[in-house]
C-alpha positions as CSV (number, residue, x, y, z in Angstrom):
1,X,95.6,-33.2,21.6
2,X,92.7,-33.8,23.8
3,X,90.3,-30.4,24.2
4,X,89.7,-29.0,28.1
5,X,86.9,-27.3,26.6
6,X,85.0,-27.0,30.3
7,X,88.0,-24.6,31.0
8,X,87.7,-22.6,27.7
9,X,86.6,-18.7,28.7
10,X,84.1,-19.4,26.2
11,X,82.4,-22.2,27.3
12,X,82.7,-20.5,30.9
13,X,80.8,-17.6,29.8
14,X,78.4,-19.5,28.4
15,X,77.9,-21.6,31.1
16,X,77.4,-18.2,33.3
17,X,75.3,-16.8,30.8
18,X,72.9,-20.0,31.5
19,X,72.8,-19.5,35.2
20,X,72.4,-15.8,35.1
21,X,69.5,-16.5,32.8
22,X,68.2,-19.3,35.3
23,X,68.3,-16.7,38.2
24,X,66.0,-14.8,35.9
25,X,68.5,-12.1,35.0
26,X,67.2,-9.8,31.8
27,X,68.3,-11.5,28.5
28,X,69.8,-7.6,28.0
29,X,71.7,-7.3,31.1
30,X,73.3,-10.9,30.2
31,X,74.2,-9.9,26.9
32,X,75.3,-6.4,27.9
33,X,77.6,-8.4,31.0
34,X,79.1,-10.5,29.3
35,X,80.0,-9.1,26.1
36,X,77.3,-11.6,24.5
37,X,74.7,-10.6,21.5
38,X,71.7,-10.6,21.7
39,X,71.0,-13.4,19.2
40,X,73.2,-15.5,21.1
41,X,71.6,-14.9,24.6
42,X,68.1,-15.7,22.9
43,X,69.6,-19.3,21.7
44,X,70.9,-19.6,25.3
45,X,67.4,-19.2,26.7
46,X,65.4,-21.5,24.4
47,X,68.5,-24.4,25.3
48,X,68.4,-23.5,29.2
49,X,64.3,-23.2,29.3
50,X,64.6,-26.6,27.0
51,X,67.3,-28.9,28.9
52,X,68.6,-26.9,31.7
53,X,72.6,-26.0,32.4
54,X,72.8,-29.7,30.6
55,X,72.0,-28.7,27.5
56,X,74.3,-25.4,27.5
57,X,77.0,-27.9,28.5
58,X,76.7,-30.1,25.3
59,X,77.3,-27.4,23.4
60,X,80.4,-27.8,21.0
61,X,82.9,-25.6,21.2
62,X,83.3,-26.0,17.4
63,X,85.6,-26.4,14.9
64,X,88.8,-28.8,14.9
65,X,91.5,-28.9,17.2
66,X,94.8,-25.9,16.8
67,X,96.9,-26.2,14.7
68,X,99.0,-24.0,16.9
69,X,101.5,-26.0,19.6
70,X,101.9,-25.0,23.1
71,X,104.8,-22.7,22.5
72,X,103.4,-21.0,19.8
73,X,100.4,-20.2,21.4
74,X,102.3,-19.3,24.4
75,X,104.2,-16.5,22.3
76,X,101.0,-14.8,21.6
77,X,100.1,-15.0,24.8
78,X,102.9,-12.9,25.8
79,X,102.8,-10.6,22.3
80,X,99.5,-9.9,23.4
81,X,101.2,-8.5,27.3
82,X,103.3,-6.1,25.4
83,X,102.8,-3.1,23.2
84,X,101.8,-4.0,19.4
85,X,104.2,-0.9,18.9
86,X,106.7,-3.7,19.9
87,X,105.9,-5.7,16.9
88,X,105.9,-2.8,14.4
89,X,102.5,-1.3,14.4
90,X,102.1,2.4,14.8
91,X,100.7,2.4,17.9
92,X,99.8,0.5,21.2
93,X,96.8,-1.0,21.1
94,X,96.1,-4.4,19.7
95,X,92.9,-5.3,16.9
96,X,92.4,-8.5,15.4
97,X,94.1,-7.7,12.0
98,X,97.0,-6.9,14.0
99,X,97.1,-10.3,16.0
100,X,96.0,-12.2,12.9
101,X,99.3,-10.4,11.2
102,X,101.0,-11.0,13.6
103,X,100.4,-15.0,13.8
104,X,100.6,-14.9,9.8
105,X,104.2,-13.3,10.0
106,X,105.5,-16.2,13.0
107,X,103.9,-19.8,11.8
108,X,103.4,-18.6,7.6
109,X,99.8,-19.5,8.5
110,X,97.1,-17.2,7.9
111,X,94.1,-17.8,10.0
112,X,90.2,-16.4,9.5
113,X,89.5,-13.4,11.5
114,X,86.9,-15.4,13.5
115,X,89.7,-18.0,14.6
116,X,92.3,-15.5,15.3
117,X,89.2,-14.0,17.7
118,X,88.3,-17.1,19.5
119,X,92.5,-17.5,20.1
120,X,92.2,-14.3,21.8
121,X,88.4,-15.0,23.6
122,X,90.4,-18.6,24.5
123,X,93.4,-16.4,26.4
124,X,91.1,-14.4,28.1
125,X,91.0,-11.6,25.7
126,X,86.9,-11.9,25.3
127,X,85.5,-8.3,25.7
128,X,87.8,-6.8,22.5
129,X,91.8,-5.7,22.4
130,X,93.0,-3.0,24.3
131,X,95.9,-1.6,25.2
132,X,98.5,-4.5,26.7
133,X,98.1,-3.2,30.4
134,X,94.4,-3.3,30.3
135,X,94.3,-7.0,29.4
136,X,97.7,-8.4,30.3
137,X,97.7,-11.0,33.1
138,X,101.1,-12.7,35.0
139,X,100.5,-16.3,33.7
140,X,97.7,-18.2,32.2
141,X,97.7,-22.2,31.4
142,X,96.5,-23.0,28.1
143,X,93.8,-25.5,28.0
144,X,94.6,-28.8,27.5
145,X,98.4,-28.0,27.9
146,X,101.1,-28.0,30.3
147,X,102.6,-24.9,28.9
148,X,103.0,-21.9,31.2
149,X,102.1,-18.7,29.4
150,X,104.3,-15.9,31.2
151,X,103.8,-12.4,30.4
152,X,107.2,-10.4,29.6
């Protein structure tokens, strides 16, 4: 399946991250903003100051394409809406080992922590897991899919 990276939350903050650094915005106000380290904003710069908004563009998104279908990452879309109490944690509030569980228990797969995080960053989830009503949204389209994501 063909990648719509350009529309990847990821590659969107990235790309802001570039302008805001073009518009002369403090390498610590970018990072702070956008949830960004300060490593990472640094690498930003010295791309930007090299090749311009191009050169942030050309940027891979890395790794190989998901192994996950479009219903499958749907249903994590919509895990992540609800309560993880729902799912049998002891409280409400998502974290990655939960979500990577989670995923582990449904496709018998289990996935690094730093791929179950770019799943979430990918849905939206970039600034860390909070409770489902912080971070829940009414319906997202997954990236190079047709597949509606509907919250329950």
């Amino acid at each position: 399946m063909p990648r719509d990276s350009e529309n990847l939350p990821s590659v969107i903050r990235r790309m802001t991250a570039g302008q805001m650094l073009l518009d002369g915005v403090p390498r610590e106000d970018v990072a702070a903003r956008l949830n960004l380290s300060a490593q990472t904003v640094r690498r930003y710069l010295a791309l930007v100051e090299a090749g311009g908004l191009d050169a942030l563009k050309g940027l891979s998104v890395g790794g190989r394409s998901s192994v996950l279908d479009p219903e499958t990452r749907a249903w994590i879309a919509a895990a992540l809406c609800n309560s993880a109490s729902r799912y049998g944690f002891d409280s409400d509030a998502w974290t990655n080992s939960r979500l990577r569980a989670l995923i582990e228990a449904r496709v018998g797969v289990r996935f690094s922590r730093v791929y179950v995080w770019q799943i979430a960053t990918n849905l939206g989830l970039d600034t860390g897991y909070r409770s489902p009503a912080d971070k829940c949204f009414a319906s997202h389209r997954w990236p190079g899919s047709n597949a509606l994501i509907r919250a329950n």
